[in-house]
PQR file of N, CA, C, O and H, with PARSE charges and radii, in Angstrom:
ATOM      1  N   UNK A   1      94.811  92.487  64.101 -0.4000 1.5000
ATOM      2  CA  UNK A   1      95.463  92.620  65.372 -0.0000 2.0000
ATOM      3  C   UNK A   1      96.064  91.270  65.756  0.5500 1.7000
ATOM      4  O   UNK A   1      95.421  90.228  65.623 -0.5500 1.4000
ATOM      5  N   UNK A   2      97.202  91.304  66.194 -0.4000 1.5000
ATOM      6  CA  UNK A   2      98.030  89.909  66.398 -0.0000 2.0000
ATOM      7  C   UNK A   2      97.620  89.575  68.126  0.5500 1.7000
ATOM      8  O   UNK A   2      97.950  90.500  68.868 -0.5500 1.4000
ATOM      9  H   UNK A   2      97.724  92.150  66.301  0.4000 1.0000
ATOM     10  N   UNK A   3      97.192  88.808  68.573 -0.4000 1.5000
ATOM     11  CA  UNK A   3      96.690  88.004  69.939 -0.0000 2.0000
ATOM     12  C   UNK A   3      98.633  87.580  70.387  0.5500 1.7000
ATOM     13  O   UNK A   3      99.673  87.609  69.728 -0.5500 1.4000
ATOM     14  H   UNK A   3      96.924  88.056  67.970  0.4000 1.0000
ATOM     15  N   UNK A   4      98.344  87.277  71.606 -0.4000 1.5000
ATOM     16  CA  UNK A   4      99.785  86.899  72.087 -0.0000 2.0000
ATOM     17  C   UNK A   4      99.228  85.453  72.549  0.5500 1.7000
ATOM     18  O   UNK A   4      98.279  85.146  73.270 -0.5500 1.4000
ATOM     19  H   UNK A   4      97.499  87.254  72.141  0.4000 1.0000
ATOM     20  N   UNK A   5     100.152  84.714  71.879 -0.4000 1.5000
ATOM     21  CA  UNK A   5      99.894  83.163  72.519 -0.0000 2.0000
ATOM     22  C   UNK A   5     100.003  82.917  73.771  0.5500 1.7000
ATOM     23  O   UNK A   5      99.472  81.856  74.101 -0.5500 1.4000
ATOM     24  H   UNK A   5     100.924  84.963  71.294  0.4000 1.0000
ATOM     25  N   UNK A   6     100.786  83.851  75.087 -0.4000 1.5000
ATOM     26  CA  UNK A   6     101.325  83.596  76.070 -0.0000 2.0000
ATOM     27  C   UNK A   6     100.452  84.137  76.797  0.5500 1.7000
ATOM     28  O   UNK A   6      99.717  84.815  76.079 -0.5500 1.4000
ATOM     29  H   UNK A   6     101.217  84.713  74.820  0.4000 1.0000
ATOM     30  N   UNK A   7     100.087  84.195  78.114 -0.4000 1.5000
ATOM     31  CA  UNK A   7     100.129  85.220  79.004 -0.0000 2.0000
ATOM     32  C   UNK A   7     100.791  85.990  79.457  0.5500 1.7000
ATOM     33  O   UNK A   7     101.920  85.631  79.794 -0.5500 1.4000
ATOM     34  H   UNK A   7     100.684  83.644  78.697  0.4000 1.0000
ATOM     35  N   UNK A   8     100.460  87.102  79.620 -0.4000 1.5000
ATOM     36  CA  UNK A   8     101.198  87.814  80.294 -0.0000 2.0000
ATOM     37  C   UNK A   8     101.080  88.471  81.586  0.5500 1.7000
ATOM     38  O   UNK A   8     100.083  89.180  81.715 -0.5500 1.4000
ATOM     39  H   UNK A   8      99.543  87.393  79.347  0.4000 1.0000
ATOM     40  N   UNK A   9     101.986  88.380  82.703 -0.4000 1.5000
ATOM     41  CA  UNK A   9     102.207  87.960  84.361 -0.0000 2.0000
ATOM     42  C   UNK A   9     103.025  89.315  84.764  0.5500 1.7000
ATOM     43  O   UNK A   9     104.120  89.581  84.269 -0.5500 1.4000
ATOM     44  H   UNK A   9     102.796  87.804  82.599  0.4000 1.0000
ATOM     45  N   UNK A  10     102.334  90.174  85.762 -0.4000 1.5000
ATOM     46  CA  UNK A  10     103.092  90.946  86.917 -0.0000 2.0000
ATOM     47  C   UNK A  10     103.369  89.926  88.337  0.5500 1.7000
ATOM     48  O   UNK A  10     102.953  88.898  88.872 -0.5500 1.4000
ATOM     49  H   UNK A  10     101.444  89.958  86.164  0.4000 1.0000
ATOM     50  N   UNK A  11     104.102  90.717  88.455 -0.4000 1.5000
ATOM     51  CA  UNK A  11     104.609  89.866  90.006 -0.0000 2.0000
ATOM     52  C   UNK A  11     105.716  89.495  89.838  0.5500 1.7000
ATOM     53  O   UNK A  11     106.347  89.810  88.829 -0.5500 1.4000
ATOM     54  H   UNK A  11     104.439  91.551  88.020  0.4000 1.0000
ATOM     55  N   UNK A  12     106.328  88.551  91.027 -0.4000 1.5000
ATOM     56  CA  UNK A  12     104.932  88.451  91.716 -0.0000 2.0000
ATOM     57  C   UNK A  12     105.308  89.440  92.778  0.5500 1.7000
ATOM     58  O   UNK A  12     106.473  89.834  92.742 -0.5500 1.4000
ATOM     59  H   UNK A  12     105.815  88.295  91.846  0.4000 1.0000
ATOM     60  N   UNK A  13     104.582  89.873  93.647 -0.4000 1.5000
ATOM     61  CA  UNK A  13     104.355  90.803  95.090 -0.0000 2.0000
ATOM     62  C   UNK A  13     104.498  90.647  96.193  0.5500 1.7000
ATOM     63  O   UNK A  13     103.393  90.649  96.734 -0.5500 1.4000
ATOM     64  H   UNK A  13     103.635  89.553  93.677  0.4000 1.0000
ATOM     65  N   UNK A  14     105.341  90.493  96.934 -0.4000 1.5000
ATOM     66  CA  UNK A  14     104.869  90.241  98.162 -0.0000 2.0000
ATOM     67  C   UNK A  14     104.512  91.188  99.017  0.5500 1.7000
ATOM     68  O   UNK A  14     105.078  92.239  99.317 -0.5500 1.4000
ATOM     69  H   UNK A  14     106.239  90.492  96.494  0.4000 1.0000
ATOM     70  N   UNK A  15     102.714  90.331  99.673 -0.4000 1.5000
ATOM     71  CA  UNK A  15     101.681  91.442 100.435 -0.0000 2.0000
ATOM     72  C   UNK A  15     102.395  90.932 101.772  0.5500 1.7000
ATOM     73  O   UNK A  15     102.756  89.838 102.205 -0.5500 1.4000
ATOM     74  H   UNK A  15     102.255  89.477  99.429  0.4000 1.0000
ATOM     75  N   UNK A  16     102.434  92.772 102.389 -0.4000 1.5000
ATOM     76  CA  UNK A  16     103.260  92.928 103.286 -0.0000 2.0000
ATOM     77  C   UNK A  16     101.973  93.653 104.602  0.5500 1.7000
ATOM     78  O   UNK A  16     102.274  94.329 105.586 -0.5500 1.4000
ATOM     79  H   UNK A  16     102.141  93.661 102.037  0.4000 1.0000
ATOM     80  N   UNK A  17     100.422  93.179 104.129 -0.4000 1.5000
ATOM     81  CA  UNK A  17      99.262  93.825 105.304 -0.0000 2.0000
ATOM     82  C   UNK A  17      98.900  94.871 104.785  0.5500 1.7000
ATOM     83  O   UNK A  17      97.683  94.870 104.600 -0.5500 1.4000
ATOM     84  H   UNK A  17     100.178  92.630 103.329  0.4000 1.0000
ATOM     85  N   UNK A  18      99.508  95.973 104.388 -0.4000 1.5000
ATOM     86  CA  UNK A  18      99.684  97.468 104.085 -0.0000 2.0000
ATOM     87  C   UNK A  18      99.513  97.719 102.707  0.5500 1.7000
ATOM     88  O   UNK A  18      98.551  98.413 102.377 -0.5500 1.4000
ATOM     89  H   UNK A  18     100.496  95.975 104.537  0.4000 1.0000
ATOM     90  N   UNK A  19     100.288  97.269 101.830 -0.4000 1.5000
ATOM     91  CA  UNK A  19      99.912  97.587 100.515 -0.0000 2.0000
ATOM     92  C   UNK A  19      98.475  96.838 100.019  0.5500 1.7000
ATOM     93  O   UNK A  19      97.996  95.749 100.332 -0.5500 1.4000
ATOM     94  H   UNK A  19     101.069  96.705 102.098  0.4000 1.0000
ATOM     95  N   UNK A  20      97.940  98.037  98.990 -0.4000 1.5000
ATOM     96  CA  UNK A  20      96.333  96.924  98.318 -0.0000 2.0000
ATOM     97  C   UNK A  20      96.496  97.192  96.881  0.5500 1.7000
ATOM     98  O   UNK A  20      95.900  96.469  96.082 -0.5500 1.4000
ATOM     99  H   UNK A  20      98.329  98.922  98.735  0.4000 1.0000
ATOM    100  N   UNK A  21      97.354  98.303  96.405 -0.4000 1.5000
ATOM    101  CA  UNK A  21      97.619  98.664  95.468 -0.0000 2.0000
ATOM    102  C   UNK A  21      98.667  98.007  94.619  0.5500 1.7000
ATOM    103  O   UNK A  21      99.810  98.298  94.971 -0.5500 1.4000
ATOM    104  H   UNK A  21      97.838  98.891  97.054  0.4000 1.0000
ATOM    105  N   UNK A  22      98.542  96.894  93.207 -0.4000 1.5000
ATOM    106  CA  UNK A  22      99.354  96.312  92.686 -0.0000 2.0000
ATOM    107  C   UNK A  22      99.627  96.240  90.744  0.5500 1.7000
ATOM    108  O   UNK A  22      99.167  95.419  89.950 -0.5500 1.4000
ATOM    109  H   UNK A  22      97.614  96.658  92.921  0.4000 1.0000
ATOM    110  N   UNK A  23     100.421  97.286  90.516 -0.4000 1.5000
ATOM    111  CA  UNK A  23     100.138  97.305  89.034 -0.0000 2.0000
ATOM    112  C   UNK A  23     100.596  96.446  88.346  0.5500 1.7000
ATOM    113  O   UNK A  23     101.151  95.575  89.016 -0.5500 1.4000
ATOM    114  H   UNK A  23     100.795  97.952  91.161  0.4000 1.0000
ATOM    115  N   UNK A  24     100.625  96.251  87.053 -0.4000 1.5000
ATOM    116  CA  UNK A  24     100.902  95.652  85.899 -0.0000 2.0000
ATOM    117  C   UNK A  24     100.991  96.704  84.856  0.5500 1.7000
ATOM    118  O   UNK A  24     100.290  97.715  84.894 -0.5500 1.4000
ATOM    119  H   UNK A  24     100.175  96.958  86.508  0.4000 1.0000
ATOM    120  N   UNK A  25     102.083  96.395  83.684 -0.4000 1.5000
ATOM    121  CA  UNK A  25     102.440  97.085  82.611 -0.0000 2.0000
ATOM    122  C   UNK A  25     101.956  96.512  81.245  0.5500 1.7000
ATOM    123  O   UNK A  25     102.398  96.717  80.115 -0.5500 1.4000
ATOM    124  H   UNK A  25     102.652  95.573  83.652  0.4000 1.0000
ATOM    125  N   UNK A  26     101.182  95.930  81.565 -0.4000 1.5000
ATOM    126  CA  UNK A  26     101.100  95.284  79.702 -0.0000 2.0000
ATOM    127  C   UNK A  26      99.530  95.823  79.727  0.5500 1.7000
ATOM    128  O   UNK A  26      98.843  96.095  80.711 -0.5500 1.4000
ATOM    129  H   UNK A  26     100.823  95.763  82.484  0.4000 1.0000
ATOM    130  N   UNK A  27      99.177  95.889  78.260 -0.4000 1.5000
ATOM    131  CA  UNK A  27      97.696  96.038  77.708 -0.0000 2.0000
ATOM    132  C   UNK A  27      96.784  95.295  78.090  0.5500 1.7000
ATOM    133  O   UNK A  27      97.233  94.194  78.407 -0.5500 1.4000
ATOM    134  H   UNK A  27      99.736  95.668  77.460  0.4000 1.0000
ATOM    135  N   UNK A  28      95.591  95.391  78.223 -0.4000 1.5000
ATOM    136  CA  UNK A  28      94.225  95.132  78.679 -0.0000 2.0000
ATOM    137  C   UNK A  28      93.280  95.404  78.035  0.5500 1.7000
ATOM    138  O   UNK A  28      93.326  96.624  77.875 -0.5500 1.4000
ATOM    139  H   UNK A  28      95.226  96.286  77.965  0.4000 1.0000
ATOM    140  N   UNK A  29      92.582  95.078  77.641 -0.4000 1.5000
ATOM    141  CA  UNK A  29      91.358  95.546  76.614 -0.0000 2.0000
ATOM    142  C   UNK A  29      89.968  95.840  77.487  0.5500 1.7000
ATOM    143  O   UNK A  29      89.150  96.714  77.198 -0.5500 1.4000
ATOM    144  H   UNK A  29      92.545  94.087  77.771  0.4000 1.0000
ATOM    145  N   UNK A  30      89.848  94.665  78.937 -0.4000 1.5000
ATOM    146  CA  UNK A  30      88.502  94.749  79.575 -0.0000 2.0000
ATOM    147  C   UNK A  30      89.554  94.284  80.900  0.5500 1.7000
ATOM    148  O   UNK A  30      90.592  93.623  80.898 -0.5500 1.4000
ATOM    149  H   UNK A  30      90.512  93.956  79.172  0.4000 1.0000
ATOM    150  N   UNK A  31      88.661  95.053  82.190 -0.4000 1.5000
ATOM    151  CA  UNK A  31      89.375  94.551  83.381 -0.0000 2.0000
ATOM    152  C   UNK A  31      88.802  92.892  83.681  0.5500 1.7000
ATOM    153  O   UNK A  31      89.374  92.296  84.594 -0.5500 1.4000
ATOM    154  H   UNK A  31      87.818  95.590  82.192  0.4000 1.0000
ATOM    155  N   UNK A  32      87.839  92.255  83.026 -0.4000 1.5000
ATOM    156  CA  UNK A  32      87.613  90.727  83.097 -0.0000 2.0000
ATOM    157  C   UNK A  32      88.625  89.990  82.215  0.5500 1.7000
ATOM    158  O   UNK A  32      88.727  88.782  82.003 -0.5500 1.4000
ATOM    159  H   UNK A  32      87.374  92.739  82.284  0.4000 1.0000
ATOM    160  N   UNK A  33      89.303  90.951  81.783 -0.4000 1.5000
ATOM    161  CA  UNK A  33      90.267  89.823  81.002 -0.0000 2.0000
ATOM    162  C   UNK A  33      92.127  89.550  82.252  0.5500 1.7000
ATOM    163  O   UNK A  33      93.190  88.962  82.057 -0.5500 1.4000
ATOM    164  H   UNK A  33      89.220  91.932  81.955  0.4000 1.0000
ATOM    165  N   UNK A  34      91.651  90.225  83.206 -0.4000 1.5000
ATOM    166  CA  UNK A  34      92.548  90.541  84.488 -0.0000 2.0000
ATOM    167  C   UNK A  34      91.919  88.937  85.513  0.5500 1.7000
ATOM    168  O   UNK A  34      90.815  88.778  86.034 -0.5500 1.4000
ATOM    169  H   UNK A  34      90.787  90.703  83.364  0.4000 1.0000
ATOM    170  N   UNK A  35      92.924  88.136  85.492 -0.4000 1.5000
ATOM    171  CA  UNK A  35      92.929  87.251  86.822 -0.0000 2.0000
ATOM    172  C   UNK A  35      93.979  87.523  87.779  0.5500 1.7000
ATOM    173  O   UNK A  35      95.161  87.726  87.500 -0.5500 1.4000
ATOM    174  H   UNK A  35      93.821  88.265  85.069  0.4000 1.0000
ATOM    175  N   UNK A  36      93.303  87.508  89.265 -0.4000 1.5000
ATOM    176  CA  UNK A  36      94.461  87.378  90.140 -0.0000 2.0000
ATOM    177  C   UNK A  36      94.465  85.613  90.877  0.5500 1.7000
ATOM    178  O   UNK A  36      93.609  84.729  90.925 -0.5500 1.4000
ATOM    179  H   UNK A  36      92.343  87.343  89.492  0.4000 1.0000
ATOM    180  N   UNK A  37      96.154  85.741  91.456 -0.4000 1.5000
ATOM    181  CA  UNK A  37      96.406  84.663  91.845 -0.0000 2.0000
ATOM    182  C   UNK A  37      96.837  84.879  93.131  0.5500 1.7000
ATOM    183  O   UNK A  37      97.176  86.048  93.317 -0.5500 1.4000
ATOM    184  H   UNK A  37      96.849  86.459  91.418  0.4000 1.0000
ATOM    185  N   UNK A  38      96.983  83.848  94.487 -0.4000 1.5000
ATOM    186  CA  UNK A  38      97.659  84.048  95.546 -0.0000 2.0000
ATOM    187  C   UNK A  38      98.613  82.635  95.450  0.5500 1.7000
ATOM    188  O   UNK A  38      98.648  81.722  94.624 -0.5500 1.4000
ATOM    189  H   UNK A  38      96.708  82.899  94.336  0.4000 1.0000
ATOM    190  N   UNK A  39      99.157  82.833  96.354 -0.4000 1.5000
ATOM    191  CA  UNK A  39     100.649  81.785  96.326 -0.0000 2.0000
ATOM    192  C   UNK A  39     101.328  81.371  95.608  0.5500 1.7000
ATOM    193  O   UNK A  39     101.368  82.150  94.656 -0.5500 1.4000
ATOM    194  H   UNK A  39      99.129  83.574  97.025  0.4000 1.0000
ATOM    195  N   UNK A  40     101.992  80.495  95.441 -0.4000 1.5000
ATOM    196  CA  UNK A  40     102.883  80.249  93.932 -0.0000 2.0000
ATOM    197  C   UNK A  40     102.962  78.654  94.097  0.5500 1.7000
ATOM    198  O   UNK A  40     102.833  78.025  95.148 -0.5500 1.4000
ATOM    199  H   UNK A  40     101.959  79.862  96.215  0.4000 1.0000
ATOM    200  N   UNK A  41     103.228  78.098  92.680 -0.4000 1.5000
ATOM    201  CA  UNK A  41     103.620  77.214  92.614 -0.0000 2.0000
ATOM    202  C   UNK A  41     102.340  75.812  92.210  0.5500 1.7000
ATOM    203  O   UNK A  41     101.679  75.640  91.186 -0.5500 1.4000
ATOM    204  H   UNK A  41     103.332  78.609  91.827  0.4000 1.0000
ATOM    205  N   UNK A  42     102.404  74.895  93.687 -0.4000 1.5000
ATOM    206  CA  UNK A  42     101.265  73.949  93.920 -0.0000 2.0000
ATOM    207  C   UNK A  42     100.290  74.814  94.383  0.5500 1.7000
ATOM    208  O   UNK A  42      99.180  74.844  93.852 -0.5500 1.4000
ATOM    209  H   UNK A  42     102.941  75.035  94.519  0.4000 1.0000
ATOM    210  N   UNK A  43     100.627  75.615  95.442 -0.4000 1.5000
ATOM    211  CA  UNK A  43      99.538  76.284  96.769 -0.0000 2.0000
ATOM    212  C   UNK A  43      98.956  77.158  95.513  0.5500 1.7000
ATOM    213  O   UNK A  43      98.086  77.639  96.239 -0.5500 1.4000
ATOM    214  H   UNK A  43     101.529  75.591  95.874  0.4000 1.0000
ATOM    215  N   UNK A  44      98.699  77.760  94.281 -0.4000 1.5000
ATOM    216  CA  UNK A  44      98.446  78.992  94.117 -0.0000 2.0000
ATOM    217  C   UNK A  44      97.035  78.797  93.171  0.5500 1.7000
ATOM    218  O   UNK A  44      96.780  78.097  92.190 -0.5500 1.4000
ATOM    219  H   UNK A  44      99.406  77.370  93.691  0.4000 1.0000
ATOM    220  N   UNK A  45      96.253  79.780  93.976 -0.4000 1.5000
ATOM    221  CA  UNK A  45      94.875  79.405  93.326 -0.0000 2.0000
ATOM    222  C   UNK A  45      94.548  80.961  93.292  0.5500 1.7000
ATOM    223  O   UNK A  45      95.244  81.813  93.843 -0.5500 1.4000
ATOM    224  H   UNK A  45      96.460  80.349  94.773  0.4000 1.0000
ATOM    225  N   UNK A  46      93.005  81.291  92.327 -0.4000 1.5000
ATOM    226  CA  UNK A  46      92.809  82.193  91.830 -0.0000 2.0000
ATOM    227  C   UNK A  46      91.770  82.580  93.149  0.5500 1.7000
ATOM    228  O   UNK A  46      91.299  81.906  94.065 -0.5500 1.4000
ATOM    229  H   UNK A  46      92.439  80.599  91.880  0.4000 1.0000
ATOM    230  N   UNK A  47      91.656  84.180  92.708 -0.4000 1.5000
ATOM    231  CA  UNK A  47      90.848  84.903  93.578 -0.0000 2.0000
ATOM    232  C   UNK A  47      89.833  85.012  92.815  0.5500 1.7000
ATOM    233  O   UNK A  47      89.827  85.061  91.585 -0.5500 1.4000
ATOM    234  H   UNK A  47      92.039  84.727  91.964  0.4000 1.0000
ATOM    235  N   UNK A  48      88.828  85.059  93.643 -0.4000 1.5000
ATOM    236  CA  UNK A  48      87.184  84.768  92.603 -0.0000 2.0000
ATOM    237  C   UNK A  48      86.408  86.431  93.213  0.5500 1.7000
ATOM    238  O   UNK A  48      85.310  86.675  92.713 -0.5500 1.4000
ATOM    239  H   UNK A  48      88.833  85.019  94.642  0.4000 1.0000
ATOM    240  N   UNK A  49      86.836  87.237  93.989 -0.4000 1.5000
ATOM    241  CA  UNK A  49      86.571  88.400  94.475 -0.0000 2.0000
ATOM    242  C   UNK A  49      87.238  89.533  95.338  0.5500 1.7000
ATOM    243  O   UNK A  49      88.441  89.356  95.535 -0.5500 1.4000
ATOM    244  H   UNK A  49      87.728  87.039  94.395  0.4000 1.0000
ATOM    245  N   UNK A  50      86.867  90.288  95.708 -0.4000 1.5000
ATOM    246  CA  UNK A  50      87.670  91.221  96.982 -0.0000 2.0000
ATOM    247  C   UNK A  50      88.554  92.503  96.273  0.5500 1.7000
ATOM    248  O   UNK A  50      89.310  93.280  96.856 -0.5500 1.4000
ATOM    249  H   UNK A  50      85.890  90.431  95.548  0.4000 1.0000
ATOM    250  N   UNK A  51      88.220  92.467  94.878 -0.4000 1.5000
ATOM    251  CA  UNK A  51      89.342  93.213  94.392 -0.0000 2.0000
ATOM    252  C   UNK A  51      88.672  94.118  92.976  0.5500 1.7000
ATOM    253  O   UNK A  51      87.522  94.240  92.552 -0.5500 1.4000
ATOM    254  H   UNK A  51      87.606  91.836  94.404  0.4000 1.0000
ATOM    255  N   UNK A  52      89.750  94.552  92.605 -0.4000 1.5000
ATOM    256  CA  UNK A  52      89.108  95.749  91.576 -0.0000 2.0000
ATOM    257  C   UNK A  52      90.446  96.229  90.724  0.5500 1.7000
ATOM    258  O   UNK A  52      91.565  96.659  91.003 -0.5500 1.4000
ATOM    259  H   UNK A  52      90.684  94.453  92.949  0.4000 1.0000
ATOM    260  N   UNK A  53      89.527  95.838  89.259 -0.4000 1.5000
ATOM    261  CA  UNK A  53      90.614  96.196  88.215 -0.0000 2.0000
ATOM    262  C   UNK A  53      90.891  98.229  87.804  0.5500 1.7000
ATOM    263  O   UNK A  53      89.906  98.951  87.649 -0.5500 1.4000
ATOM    264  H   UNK A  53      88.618  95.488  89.033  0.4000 1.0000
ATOM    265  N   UNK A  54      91.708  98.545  87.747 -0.4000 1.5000
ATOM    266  CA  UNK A  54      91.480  99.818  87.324 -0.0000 2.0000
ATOM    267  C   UNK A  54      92.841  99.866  86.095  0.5500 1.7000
ATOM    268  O   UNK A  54      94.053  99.734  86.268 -0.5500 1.4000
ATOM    269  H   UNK A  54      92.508  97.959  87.874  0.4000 1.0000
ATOM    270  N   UNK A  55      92.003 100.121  84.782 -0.4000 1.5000
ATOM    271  CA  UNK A  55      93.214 100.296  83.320 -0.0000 2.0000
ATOM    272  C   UNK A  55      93.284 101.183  83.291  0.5500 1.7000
ATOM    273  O   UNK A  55      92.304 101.906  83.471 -0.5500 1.4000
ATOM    274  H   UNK A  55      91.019 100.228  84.641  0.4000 1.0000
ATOM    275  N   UNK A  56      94.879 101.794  82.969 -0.4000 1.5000
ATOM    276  CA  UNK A  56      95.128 103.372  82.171 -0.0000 2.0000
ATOM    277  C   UNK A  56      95.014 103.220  81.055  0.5500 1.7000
ATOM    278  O   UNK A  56      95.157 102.145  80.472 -0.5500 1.4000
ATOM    279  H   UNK A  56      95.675 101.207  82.824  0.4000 1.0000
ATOM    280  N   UNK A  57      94.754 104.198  80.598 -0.4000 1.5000
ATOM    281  CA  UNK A  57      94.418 104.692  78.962 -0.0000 2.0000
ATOM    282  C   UNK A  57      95.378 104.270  78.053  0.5500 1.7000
ATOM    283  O   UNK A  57      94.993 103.776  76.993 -0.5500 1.4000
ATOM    284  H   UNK A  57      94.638 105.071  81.073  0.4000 1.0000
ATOM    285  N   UNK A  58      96.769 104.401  78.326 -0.4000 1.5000
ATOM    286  CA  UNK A  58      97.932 104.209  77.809 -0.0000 2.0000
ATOM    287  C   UNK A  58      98.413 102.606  77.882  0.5500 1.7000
ATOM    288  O   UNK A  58      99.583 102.484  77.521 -0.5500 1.4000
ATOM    289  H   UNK A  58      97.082 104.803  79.187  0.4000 1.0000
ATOM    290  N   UNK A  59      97.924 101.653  78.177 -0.4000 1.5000
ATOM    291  CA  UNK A  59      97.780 100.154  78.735 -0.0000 2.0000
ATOM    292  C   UNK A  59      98.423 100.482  80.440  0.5500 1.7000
ATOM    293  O   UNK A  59      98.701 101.414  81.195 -0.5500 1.4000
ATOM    294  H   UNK A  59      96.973 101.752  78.471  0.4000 1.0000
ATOM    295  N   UNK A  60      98.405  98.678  80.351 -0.4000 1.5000
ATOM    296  CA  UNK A  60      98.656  98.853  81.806 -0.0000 2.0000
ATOM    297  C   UNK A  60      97.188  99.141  82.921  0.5500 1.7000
ATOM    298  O   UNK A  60      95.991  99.128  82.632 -0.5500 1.4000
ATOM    299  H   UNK A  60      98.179  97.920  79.738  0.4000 1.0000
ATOM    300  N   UNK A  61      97.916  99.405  84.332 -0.4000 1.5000
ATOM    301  CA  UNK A  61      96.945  99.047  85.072 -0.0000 2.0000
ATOM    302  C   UNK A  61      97.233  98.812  86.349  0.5500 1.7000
ATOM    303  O   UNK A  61      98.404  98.668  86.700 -0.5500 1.4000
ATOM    304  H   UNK A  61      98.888  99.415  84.566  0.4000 1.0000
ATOM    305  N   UNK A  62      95.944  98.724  87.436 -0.4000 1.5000
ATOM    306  CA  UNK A  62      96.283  97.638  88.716 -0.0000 2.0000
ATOM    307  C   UNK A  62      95.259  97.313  89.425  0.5500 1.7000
ATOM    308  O   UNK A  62      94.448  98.197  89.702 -0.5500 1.4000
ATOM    309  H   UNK A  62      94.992  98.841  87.150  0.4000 1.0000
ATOM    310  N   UNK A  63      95.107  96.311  89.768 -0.4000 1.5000
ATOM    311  CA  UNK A  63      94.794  95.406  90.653 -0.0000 2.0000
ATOM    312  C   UNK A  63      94.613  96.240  92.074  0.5500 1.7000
ATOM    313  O   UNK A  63      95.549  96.928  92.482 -0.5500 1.4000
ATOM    314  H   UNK A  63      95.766  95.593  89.543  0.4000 1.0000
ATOM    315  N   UNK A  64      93.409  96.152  92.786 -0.4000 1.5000
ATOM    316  CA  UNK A  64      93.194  96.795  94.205 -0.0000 2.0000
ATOM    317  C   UNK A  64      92.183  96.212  94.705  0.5500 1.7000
ATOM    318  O   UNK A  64      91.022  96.074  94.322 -0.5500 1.4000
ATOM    319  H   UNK A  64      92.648  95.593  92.455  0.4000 1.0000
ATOM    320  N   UNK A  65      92.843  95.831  95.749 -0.4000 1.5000
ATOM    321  CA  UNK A  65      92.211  94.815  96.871 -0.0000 2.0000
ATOM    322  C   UNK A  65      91.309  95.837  98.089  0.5500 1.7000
ATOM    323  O   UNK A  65      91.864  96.757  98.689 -0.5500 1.4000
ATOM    324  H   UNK A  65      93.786  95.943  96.060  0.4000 1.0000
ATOM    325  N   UNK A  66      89.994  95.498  98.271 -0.4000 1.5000
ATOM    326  CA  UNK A  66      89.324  95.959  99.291 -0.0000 2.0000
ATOM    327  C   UNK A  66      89.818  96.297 100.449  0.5500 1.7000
ATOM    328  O   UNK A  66      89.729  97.357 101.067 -0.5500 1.4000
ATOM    329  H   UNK A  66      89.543  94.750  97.783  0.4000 1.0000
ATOM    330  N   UNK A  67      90.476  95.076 100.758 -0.4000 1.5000
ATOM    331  CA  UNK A  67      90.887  94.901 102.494 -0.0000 2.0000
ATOM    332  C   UNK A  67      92.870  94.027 102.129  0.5500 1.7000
ATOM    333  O   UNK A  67      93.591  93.714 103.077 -0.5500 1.4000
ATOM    334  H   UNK A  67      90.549  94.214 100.256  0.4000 1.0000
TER
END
């Protein structure tokens, strides 16, 4: 199986209060292999909780935030 040297990045999103629901299209093997990020750039640091991976069968996926 060939590994991808890169990461690979949805987004980015902008949370508008209302949405919690945020997918991604590429493969996943385990939802711990899923990091999220907030802000961009300097400001942008990782989320360490609050959220929940859910993969489709077919790859792909999304990201869902509690609150």
């Amino acid at each position: 199986m060939t590994v991808a040297a890169t990461n690979a990045k949805a987004g980015p999103y902008v949370c508008d209060g209302g949405q919690d629901t945020f997918p991604f299209h590429f493969p996943v093997l385990e939802a711990s292999h899923v990091a999220v990020y907030l802000g961009s750039g300097d400001t942008e640091s990782r989320v360490s909780g609050g959220y929940s991976v859910n993969l489709d069968e077919n790859g792909g996926g999304s990201v869902v935030f509690a609150t």
